[in-house]
RODO-2510 file (C-alpha; in nm, 4 decimals, decimal comma):
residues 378
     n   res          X          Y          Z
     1     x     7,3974    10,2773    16,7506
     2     x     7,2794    10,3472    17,0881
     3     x     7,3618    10,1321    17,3810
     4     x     7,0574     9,8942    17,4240
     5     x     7,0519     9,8549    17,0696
     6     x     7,4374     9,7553    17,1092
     7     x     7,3652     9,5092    17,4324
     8     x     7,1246     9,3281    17,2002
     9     x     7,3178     9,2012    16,9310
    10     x     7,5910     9,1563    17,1072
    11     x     7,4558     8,9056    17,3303
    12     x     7,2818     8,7807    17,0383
    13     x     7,6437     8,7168    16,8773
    14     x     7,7970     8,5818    17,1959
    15     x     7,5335     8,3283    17,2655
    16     x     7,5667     8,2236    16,8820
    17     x     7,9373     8,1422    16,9167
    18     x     7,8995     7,9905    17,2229
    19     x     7,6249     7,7689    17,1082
    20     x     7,8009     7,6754    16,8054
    21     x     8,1639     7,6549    16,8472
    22     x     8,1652     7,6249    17,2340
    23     x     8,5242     7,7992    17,2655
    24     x     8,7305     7,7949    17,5576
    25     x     8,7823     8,1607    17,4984
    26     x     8,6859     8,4343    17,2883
    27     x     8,9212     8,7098    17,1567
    28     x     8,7339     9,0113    17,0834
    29     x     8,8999     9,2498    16,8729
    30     x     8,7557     9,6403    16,9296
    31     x     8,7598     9,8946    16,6698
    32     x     8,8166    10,2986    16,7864
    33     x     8,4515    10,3659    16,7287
    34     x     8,2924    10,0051    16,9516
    35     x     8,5635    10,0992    17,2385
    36     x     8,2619    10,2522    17,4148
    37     x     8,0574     9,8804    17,4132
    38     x     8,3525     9,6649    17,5706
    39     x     8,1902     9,6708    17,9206
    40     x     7,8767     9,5068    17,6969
    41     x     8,0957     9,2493    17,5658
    42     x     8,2306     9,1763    17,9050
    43     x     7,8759     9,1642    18,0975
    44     x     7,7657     8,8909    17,7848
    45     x     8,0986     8,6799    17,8723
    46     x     8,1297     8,6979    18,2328
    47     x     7,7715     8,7118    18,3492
    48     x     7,5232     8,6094    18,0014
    49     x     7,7186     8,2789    17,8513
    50     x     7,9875     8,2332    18,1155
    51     x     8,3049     8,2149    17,8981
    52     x     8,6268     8,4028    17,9168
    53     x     8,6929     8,6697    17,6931
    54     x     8,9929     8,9137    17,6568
    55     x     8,9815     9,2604    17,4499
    56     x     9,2199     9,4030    17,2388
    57     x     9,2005     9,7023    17,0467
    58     x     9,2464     9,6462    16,6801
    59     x     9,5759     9,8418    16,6355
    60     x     9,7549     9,6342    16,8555
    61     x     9,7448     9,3414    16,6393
    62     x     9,9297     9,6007    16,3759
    63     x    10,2023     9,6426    16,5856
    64     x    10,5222     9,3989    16,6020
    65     x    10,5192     9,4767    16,9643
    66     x    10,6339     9,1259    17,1380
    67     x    10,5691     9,2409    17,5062
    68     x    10,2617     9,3528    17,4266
    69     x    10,2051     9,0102    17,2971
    70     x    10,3289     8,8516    17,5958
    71     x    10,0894     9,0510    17,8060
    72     x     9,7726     8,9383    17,6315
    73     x     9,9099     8,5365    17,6270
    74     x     9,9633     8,5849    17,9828
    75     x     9,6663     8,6862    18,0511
    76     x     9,4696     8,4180    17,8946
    77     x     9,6942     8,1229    18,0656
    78     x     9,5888     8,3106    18,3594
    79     x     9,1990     8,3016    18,2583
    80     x     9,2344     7,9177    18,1157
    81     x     9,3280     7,8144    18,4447
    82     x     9,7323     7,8093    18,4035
    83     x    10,0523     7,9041    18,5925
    84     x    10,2605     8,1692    18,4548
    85     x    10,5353     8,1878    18,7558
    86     x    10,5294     8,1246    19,1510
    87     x    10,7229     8,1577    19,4132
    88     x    10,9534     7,9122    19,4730
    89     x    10,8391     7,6020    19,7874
    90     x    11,1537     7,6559    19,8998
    91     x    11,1177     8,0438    19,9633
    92     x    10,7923     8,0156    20,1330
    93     x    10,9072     7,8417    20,4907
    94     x    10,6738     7,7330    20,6408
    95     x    10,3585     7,8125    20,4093
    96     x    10,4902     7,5933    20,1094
    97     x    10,2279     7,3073    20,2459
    98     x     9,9886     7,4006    20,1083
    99     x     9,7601     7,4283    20,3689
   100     x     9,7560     7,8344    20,3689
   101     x     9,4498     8,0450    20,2177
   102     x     9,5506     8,3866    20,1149
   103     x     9,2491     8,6386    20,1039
   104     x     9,2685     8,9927    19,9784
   105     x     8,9677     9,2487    19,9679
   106     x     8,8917     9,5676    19,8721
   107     x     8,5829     9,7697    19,9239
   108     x     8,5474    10,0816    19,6481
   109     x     8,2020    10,3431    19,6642
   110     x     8,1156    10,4203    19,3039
   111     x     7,7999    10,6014    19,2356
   112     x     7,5250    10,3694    19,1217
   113     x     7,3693    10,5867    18,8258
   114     x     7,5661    10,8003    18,6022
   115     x     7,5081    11,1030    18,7349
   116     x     7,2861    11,0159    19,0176
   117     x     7,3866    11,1404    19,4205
   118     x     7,3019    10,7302    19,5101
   119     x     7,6132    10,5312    19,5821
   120     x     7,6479    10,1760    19,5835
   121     x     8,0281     9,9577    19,7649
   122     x     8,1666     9,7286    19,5061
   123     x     8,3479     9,4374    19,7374
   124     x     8,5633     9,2056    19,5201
   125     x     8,7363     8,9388    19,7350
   126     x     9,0170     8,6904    19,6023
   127     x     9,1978     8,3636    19,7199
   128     x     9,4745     8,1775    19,6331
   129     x     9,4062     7,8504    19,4320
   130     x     9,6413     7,5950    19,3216
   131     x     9,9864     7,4643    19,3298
   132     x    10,2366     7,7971    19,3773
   133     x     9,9910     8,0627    19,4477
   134     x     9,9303     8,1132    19,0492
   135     x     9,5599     8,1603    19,0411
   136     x     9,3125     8,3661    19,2351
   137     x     8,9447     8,3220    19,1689
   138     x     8,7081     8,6214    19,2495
   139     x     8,4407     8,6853    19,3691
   140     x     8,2394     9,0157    19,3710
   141     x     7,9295     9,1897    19,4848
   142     x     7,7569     9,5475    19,5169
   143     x     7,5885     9,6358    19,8572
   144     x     7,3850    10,0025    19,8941
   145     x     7,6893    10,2137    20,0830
   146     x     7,7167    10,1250    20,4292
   147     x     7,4630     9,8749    20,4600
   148     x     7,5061     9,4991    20,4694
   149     x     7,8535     9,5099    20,3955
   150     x     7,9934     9,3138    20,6894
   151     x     7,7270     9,0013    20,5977
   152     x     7,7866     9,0286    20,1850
   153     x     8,1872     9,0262    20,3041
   154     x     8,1469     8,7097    20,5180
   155     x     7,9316     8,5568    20,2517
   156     x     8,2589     8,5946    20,0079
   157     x     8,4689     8,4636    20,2540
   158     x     8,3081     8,1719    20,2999
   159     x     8,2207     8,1014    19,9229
   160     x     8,5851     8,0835    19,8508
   161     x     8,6328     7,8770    20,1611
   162     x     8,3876     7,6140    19,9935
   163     x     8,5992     7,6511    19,6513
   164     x     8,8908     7,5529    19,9033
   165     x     8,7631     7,2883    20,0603
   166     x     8,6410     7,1336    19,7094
   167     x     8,9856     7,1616    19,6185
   168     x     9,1698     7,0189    19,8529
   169     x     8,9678     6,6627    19,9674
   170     x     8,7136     6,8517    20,1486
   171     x     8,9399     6,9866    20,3852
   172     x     8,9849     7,3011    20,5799
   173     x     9,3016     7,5072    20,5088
   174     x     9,4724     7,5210    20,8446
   175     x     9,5651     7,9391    20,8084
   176     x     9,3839     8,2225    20,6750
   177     x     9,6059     8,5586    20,5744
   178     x     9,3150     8,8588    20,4850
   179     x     9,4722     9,1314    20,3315
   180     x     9,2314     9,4029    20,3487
   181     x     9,2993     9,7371    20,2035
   182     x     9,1305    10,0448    20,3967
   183     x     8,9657    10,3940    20,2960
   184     x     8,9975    10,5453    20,6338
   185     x     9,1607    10,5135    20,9473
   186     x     8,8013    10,4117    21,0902
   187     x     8,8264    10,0260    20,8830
   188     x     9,0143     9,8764    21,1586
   189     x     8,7978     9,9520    21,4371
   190     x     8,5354     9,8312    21,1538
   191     x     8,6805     9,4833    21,1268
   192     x     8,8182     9,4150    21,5172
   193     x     8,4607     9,5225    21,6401
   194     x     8,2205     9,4004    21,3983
   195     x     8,4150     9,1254    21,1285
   196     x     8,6360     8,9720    21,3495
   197     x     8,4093     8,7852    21,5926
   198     x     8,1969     8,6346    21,2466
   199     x     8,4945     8,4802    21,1301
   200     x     8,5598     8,1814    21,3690
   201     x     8,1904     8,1100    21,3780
   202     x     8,1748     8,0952    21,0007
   203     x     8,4986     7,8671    21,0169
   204     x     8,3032     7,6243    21,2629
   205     x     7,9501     7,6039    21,0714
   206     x     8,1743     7,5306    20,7651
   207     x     8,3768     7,2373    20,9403
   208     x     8,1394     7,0755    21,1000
   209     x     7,8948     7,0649    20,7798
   210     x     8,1230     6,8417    20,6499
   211     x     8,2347     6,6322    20,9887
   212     x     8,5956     6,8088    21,0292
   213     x     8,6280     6,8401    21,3898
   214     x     8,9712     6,9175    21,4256
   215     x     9,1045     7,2870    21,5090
   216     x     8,9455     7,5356    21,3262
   217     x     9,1570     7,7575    21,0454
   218     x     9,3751     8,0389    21,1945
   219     x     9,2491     8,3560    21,1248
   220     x     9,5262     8,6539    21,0467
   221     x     9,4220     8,9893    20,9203
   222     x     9,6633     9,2978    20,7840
   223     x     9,5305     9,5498    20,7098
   224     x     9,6941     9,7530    20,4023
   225     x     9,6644    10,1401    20,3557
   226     x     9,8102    10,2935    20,0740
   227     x     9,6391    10,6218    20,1483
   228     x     9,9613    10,8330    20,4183
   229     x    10,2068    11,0982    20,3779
   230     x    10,5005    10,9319    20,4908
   231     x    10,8167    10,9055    20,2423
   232     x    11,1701    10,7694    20,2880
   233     x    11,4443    10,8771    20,1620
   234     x    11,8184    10,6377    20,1645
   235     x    12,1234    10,7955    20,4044
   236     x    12,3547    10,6165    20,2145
   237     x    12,4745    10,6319    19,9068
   238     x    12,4927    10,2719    19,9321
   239     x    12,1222    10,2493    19,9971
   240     x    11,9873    10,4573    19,7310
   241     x    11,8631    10,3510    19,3619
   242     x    11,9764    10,5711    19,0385
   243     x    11,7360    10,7985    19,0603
   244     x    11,8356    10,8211    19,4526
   245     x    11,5439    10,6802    19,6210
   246     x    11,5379    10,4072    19,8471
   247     x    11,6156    10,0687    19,7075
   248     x    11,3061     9,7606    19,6441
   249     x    11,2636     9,5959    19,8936
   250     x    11,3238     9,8370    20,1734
   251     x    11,1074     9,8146    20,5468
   252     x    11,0592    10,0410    20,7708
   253     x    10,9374     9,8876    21,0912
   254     x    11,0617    10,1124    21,3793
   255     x    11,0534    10,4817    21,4359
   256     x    10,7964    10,6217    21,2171
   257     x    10,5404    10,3349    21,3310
   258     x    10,2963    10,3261    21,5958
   259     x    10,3891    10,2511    21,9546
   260     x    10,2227     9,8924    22,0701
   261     x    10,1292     9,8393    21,7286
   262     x    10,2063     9,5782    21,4614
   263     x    10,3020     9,7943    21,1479
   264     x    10,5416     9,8458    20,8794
   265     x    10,6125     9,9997    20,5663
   266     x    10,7599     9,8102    20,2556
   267     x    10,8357     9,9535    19,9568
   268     x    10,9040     9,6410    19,6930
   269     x    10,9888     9,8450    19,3743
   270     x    11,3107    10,0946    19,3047
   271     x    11,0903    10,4510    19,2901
   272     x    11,1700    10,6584    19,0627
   273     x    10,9224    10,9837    19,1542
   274     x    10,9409    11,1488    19,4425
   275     x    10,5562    11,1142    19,5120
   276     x    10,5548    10,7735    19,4575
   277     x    10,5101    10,6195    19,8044
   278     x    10,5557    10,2848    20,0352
   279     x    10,2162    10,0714    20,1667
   280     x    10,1492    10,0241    20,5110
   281     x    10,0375     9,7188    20,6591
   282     x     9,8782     9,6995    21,0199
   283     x     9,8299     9,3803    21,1478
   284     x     9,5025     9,4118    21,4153
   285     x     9,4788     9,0065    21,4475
   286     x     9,7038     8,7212    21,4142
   287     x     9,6935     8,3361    21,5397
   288     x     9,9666     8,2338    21,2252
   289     x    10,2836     8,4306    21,2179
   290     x    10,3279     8,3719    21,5989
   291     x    10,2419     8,0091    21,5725
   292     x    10,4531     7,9865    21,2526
   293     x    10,7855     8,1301    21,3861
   294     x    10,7767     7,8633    21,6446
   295     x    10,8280     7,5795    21,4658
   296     x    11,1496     7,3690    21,5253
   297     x    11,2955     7,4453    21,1759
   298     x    11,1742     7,8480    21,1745
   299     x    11,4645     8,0590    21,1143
   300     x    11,2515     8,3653    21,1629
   301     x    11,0590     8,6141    21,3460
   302     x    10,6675     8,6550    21,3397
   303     x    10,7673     9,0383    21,2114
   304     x    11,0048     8,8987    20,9614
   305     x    10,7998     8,6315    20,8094
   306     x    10,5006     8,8512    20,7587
   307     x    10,7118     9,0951    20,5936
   308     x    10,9194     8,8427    20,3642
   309     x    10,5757     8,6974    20,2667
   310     x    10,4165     8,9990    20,1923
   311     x    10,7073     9,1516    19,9760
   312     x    10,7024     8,7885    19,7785
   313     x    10,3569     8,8617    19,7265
   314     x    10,4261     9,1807    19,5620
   315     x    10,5638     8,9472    19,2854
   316     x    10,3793     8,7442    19,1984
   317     x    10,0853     8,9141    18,9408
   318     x    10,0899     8,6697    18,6917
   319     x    10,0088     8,9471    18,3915
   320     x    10,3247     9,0930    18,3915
   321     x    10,6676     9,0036    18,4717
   322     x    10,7053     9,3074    18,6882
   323     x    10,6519     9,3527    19,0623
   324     x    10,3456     9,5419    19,1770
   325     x    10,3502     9,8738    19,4821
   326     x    10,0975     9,6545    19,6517
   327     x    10,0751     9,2730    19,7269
   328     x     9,9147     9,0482    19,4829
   329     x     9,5801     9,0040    19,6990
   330     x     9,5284     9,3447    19,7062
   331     x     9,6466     9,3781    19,3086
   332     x     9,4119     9,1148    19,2004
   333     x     9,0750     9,2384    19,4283
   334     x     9,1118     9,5777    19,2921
   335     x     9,1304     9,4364    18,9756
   336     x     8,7906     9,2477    19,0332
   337     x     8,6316     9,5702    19,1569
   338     x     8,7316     9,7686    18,8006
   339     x     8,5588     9,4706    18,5994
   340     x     8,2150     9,5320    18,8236
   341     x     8,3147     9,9193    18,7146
   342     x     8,2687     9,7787    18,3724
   343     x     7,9396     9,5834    18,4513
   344     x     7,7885     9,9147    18,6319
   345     x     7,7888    10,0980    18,3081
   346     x     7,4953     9,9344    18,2445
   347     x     7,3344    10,1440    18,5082
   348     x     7,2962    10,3872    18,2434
   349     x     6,9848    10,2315    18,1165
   350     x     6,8541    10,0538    18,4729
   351     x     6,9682    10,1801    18,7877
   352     x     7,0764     9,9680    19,0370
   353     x     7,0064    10,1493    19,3478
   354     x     6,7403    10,3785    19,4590
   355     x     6,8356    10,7105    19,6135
   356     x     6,5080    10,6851    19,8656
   357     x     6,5354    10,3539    20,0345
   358     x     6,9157    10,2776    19,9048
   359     x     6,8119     9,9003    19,8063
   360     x     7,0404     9,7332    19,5463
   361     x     6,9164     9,4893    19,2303
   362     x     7,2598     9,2379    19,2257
   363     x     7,1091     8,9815    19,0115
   364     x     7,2178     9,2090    18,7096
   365     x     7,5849     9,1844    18,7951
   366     x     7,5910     8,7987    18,9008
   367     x     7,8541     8,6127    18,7795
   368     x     7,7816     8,2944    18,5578
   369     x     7,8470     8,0085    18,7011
   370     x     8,1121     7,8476    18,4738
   371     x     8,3560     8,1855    18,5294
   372     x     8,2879     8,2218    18,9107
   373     x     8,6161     8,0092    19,0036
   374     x     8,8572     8,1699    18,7511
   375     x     9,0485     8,5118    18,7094
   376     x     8,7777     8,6409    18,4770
   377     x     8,8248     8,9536    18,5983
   378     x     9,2245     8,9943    18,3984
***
């Protein structure tokens, strides 16, 4: 069966189902031969009919695997809108008010035919939602490479600073943490030139459209790179794991990082290879931690809540039961960007970008309304 044959029925059967039964979710179970049509299935669910889906191969459900089990049924709580764990109010300061939006974003270049020398950005942006930072809607969008992303990005922004607002009595959260993970070391003269001064002026237009004249949302941004050479090793024996590396939850903030700068590197899991490696996150703008360590009742530093935050973050994926290298922002948009992977294989048959003027047909890829505010993407 070729693939346009394939995208037929299968949004044929979809839109049956969904017409008929109108499920909450659909389990759909993929045989060795159909493994090469689940990125159809996924485009009918997430962007045809607009209703969750999960896909498991067939041999799993011959297997009396129980974590594997406990993977998928975390993963649809997670799509249905539920809470599989959160950090404790009580470990979060200052930030368990609930008046904190935590943004990550990631920008990935994948080329927009197979084949084809034309290359399009995928930019999937996430925020926290809900009581213990347990969900994190997407959203997601393709730009032609280099051009337009810093307006698609403050679009994104702001669309999940409506899905706040709705949330939350139509108020304004009061901080703004972006976690933004970067290619090159040229991203943060990218975002303190260019992004930076959109932000407040975005927070302002979105206030007063709905007669909030009160301060305007502080703005934070780390950026996260993943992409160094520097290792650590313990000089204890008392510091060192098993396999003697250095033990989760180690920072390095002095020596190794850059003079006048705002950086460190925390390494939240117990390596156990050698080229495994910590993440580095640069702070180039902050109006929160500063503010935040002031407080009356703040037992600590701007430095030290930042970092105590972000390694809590690295805990909290709610797929798994395990920490993740990177915090759950930055988990959660890459995770968005692989599912518009899956969508782009339908470039095969259309392209969506045209290697002479570099213009890019979204309206493909756009997400259906009904999963735009949940973690469709798992």
């Amino acid at each position: 069966m070729n693939e346009l044959t394939a995208q037929a029925q299968i949004k044929e059967a979809v839109g049956l189902l969904h017409a008929k039964q109108h499920p909450s979710m659909i389990l759909i179970i993929v045989s060795p031969r159909a493994q090469r049509f689940i990125h159809l299935a996924r485009w009918a669910c997430d962007i045809i009919h607009g209703v969750p889906s999960i896909e498991v191969k067939d041999d799993w459900l011959t297997r009396n695997d129980q974590d594997l089990y406990g993977k998928i049924a975390l993963r649809m709580n997670l799509k249905l809108g539920g809470q599989n764990h959160s950090v404790d109010p009580a470990d979060l300061g200052c930030f368990a008010n609930r008046s904190t939006m935590i943004v990550g974003v990631t920008i990935e270049s994948v080329p927009a035919t197979k084949g084809g020398a034309s290359t399009v950005s995928i930019i999937g942006i996430v925020a926290s939602s809900g009581h213990g930072m347990s969900q994190w809607p997407a959203n997601i969008s393709i730009q032609a490479r280099k051009t337009g992303l810093l307006h698609c990005l403050n679009t994104l922004i702001e669309s999940r600073l409506h899905s706040w607002r709705e949330e939350h009595g139509n108020r304004m959260p009061e901080d703004v943490v972006i976690f933004h993970s970067v290619e090159s070391d040229g991203d943060d003269e990218l975002w303190v030139e260019q992004e930076l001064p959109l932000l407040p002026d975005m927070c302002k237009k979105m206030a007063l459209g709905v007669g909030q004249h009160g301060p305007l949302p502080r703005i934070t941004i780390v950026l996260v790179d993943e992409h160094h050479d520097a290792r650590f090793f313990p000089t204890a024996d008392t510091e060192s794991s098993k396999f003697g590396q250095s033990l989760a939850g180690t920072v390095v903030d002095r020596g190794i990082t850059q003079p006048g700068c705002w950086d460190f590197f925390l390494q939240p899991l117990g390596l156990m290879r050698i080229e495994n490696r910590p993440v580095r996150y640069f702070v180039i703008f902050d109006e929160v931690f500063r503010r935040r360590s002031s407080f009356p009742n703040a037992c600590l530093g701007p430095a030290d809540l930042l970092q105590d935050l972000t390694h809590k973050l690295c805990y909290l994926p709610g797929e798994s039961t395990r920490a993740q290298g990177v915090c759950s922002p930055i988990h959660y948009a890459r995770q968005a960007c692989a599912r518009m992977r899956s969508y782009l294989h339908l470039t095969n048959c259309t392209p969506l970008a045209s290697n002479f003027d570099g213009s890019v047909d979204s309206s493909r890829v756009e997400l259906h309304s009904m999963v735009r505010n949940t973690m469709f993407y798992l």
